[in-house]
C-alpha positions in Angstrom: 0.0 0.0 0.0 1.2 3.0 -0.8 1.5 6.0 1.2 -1.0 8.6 0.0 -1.0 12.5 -0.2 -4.6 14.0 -0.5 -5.2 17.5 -2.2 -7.7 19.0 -4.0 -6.1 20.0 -7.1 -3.0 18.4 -8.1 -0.6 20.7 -10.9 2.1 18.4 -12.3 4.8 20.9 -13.6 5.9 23.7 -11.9 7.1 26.2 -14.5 5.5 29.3 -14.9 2.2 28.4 -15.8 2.2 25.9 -13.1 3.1 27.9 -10.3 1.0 31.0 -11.6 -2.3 28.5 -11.2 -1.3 27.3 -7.8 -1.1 30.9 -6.7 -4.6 31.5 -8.1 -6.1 28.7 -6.9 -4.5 29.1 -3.6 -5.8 32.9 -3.3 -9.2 31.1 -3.9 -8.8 28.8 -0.9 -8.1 26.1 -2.2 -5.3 23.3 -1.2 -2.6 22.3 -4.4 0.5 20.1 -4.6 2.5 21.0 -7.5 4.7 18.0 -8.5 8.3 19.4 -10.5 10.9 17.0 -12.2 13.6 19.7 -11.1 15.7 20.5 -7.6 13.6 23.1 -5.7 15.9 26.3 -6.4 16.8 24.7 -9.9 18.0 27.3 -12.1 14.3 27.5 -14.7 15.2 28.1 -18.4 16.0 31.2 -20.6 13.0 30.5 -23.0 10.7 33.7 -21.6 11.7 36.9 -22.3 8.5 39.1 -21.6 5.4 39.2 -18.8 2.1 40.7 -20.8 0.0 43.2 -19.4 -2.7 40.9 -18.9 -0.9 38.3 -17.3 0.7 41.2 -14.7 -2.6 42.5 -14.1 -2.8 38.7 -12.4 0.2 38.8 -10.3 -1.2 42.4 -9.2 -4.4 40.7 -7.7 -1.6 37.9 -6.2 0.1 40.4 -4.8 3.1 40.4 -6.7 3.3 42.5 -9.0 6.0 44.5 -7.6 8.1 41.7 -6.7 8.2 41.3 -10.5 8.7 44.8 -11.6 11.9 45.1 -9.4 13.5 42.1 -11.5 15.2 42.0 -14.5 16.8 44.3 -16.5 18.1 47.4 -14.7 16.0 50.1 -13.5 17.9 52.7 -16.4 17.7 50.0 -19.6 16.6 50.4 -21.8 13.5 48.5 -23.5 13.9 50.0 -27.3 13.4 47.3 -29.9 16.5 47.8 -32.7 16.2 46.6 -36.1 19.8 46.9 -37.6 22.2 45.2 -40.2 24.1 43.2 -37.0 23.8 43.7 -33.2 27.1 45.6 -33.5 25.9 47.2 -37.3 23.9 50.1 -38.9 20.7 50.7 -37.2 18.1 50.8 -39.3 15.1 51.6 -36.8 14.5 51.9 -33.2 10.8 51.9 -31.1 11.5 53.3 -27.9 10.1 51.9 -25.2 10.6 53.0 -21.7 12.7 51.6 -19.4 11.0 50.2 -15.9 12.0 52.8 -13.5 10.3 55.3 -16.1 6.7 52.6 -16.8 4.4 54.2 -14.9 5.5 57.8 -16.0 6.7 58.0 -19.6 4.1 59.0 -22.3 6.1 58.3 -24.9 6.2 54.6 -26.7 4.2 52.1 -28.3 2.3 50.8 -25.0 2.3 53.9 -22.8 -1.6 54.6 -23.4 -2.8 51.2 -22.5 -5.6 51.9 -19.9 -3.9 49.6 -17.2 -2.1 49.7 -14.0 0.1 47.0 -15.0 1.7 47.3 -18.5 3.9 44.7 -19.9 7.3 43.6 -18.4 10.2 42.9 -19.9 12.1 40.0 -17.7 13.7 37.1 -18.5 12.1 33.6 -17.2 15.4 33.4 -15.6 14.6 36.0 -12.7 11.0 35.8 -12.9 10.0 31.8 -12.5 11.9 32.0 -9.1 10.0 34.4 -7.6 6.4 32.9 -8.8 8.5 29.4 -7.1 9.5 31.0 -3.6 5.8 32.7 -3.1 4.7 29.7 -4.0 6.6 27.2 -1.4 5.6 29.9 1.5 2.1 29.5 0.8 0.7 27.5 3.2 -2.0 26.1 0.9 0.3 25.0 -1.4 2.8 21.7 -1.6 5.7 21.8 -3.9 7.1 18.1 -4.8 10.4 18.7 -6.2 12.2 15.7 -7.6 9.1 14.5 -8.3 7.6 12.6 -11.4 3.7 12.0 -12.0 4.4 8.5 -13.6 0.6 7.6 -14.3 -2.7 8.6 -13.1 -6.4 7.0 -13.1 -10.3 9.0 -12.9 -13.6 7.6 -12.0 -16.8 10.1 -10.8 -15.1 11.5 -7.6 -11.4 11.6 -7.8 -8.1 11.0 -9.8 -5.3 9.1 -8.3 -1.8 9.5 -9.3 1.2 7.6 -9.2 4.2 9.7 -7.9 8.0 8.5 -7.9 10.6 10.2 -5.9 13.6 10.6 -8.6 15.7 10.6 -5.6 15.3 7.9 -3.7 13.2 5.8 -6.0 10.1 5.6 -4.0 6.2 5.6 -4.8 3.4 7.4 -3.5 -0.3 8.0 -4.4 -1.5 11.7 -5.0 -5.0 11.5 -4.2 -7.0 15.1 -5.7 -10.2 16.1 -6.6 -8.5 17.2 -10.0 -5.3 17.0 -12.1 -4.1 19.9 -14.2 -1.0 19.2 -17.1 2.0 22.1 -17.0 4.1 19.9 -18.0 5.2 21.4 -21.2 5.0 20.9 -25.1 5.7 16.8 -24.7 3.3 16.9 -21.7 2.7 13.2 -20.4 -0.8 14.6 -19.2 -1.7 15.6 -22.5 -0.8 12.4 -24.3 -2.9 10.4 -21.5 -6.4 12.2 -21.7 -5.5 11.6 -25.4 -5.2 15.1 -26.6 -4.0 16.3 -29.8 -2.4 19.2 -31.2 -4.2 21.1 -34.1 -3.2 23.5 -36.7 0.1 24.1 -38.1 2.4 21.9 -36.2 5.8 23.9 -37.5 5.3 28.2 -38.3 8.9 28.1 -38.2 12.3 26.4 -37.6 14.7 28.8 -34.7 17.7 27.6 -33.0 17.8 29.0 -29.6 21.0 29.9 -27.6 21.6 31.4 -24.6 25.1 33.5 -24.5 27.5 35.5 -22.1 29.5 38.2 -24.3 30.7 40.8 -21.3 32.1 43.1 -23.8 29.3 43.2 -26.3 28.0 46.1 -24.2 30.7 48.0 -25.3 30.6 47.5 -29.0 27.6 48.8 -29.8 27.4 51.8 -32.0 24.6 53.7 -30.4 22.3 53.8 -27.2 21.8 49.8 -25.7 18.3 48.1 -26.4 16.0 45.2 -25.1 15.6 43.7 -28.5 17.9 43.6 -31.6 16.9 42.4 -35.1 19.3 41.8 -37.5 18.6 41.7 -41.1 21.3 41.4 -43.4 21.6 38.1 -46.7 23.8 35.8 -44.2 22.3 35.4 -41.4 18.9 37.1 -39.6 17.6 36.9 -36.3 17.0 38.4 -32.6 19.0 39.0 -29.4 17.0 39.9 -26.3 19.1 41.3 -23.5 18.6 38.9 -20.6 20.7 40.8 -17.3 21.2 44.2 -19.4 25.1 44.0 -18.7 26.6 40.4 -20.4 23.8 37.9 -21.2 21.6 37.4 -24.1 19.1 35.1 -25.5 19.8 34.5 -28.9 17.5 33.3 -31.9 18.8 32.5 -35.3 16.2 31.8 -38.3 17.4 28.4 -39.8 
């Protein structure tokens, strides 16, 4: 027999959108284990580069919205999006966009006149996810099950019970929740269990994605520093999003 954990709501993947829903369903009172593959603490990906409006206006009612705002890029950054030969070339255009200690005050650029307290946020998934984790593990509604794989799961009328293994130390439980909710990414084992399927175009297009250090490309550049280059020139074309604002960079090439 195994041992059991009961919940109400069971998340299995505690990425972003994982940890966003236990916050929300948490605020509403209700009890969730979030079950992650990594290390609590685990250094999350580079793949997000930008927090909507909308999906600010959220962490606002969670309360954390500032938390957020004071993360990322330096307060004095700049946000501009670049379109130029090369990172280091001719700039062709620029859309300025204020930077985060000037959001709330600015009237000039593209999103300034959006009728919300919370505009978009330009942060790396690298500073953000950890904050959405550490609110989450001091909730006290909410259980985070780090090193932890959902292995299988059954339904009937009241319930789902999952299988959970312990990637550590090899051991078995049983999750026992009213319901089980897949954020476990694109190859989700959720998904393929319920037997859901992808429509649509399954390929808009092809990127390689790389995430760099370059401490002196700072330096190099001809003019004022931006948030978002895009270089268009016959060899290569592409994007690089300025991940800390000093040295890193997320990096998209069009194959």
């Amino acid at each position: 027999m195994l041992d059991t954990i009961e919940t109400q709501v069971l998340i299995v993947g505690a990425g972003p959108v994982g940890l966003t829903l236990a916050l929300d369903l948490a605020w509403r009172g209700v009890d969730v284990a979030v079950a992650e593959l990594r290390r609590a603490g685990e250094p999350p990906s580079v793949e997000c580069n930008q927090i909507s409006a909308r999906s600010m206006e959220f962490f606002r009612r969670l309360g954390i919205a500032r938390k957020l705002r004071e993360a990322g890029l330096p307060p004095d950054y700049p946000n501009d999006v670049v379109s130029a030969t090369t990172v280091t070339g001719i700039e062709l255009s620029r859309v300025s966009i204020p930077c985060r200690a000037e959001r709330h005050t600015a009237k000039d650029g593209p999103d300034t006149s959006w009728p919300t307290p919370e505009p978009t946020h330009r942060i790396n998934q690298k500073f953000f996810e950890p904050i959405l984790f550490a609110c989450a593990a001091a909730h006290p509604r909410i259980r985070i099950l780090s090193r932890t794989a959902i292995e299988s799961f059954a339904q009937d009328e009241c319930e789902v019970s999952a299988v959970a293994r312990d990637l550590d130390s090899g051991e078995q439980r049983s999750v026992a929740c009213r319901y089980l909710v897949g954020c476990d990414g694109g190859k989700s084992m959720v998904r393929k269990a319920i037997g859901a399927m992808f429509s649509g175009t399954s390929e808009i297009q092809r990127v390689q994605s790389t995430y760099i250090r370059a401490p002196h490309l700072i330096k190099l550049l001809r003019g004022k520093a931006a948030w978002m280059y895009s270089s268009l020139n016959p060899s290569r074309c592409g994007t690089v999003i300025a991940v800390d604002g000093a040295e890193t960079g997320h990096m998209h090439n069009a194959l």
